[in-house]
N, C-alpha and C positions, 0 to 999 in steps of 0.2 A: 145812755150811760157812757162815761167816757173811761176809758182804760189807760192806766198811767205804764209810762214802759220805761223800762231801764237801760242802760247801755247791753244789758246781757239778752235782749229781747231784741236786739236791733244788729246786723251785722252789714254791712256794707264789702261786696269785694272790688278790690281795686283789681284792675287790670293790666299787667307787666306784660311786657313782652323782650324789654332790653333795661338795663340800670338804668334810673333817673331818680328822682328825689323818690325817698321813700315816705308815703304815708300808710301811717302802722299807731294805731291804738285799741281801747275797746271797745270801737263801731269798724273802722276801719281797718279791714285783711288784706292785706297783700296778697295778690293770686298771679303766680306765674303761667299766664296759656298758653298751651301750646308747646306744654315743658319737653314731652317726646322729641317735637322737632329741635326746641334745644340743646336737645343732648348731641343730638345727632350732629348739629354744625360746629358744638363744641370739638368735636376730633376733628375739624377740618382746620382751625387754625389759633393761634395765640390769642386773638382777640373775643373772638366764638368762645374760647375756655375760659378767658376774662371774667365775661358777661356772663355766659352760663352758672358760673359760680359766686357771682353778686348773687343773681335771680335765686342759685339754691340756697344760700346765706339768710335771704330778705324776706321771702314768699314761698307758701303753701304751692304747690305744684297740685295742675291739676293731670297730673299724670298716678293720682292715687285712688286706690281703692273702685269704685266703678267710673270710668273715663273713658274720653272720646277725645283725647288730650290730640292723638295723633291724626285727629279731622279738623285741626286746627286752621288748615288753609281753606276748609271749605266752608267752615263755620265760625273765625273768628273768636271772639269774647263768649260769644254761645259753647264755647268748650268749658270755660268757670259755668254757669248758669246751667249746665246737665253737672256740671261736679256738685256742685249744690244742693241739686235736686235729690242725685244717689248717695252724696254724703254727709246729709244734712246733719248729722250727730258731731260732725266734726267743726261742725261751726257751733256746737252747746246747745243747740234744736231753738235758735231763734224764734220769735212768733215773727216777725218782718225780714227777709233778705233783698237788697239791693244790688246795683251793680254801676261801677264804673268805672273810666280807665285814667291812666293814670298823670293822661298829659288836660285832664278835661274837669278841674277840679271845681265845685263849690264851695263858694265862699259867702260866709253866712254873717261875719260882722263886717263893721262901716268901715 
């Protein structure tokens, strides 16, 4: 039997960790990892506060609701993917989530 899915069945998160072209629709989420440590280097200088505040602008932070945002260095992209996991409602409770970042894009037409 095959099951038809919607854009609202499918979320994809993209993986930020500084500005760069935003991809942002109804498959594709913008997720900031690693947002804790973001904050942090934002007080250390003008360009840190720069970037920090693209990233809060553009992307969900996974420094929300249950997170491991701040094991960012020892886990990488795996900080969105446990955000996922504990906050799945806030993705609309997908039946599929993905994950990818955001310098490592798919391209699907010619």
């Amino acid at each position: 039997m095959k099951t038809h899915l919607t854009k609202n069945d499918v979320k994809i998160l993209v993986c930020y960790h500084k500005p760069s072209r935003l991809f942002k629709n109804g498959i594709l989420v913008p997720i900031n990892v690693g947002r804790d440590l973001a904050e942090e280097r934002s007080l250390k200088d003008d360009d840190s506060l720069k970037n920090y505040r693209w990233l809060e602008k553009n992307t969900i932070g996974d420094n929300t609701g249950d997170n491991i945002s701040s094991e960012n260095g020892n886990y990488s992209e795996l900080t969105a993917v446990y955000w996922a996991w504990k906050n799945y409602s806030a993705l609309g409770n997908p039946k599929m989530i993905g994950l990818m970042h955001y310098r490592r894009v798919l391209k699907f037409n010619k």
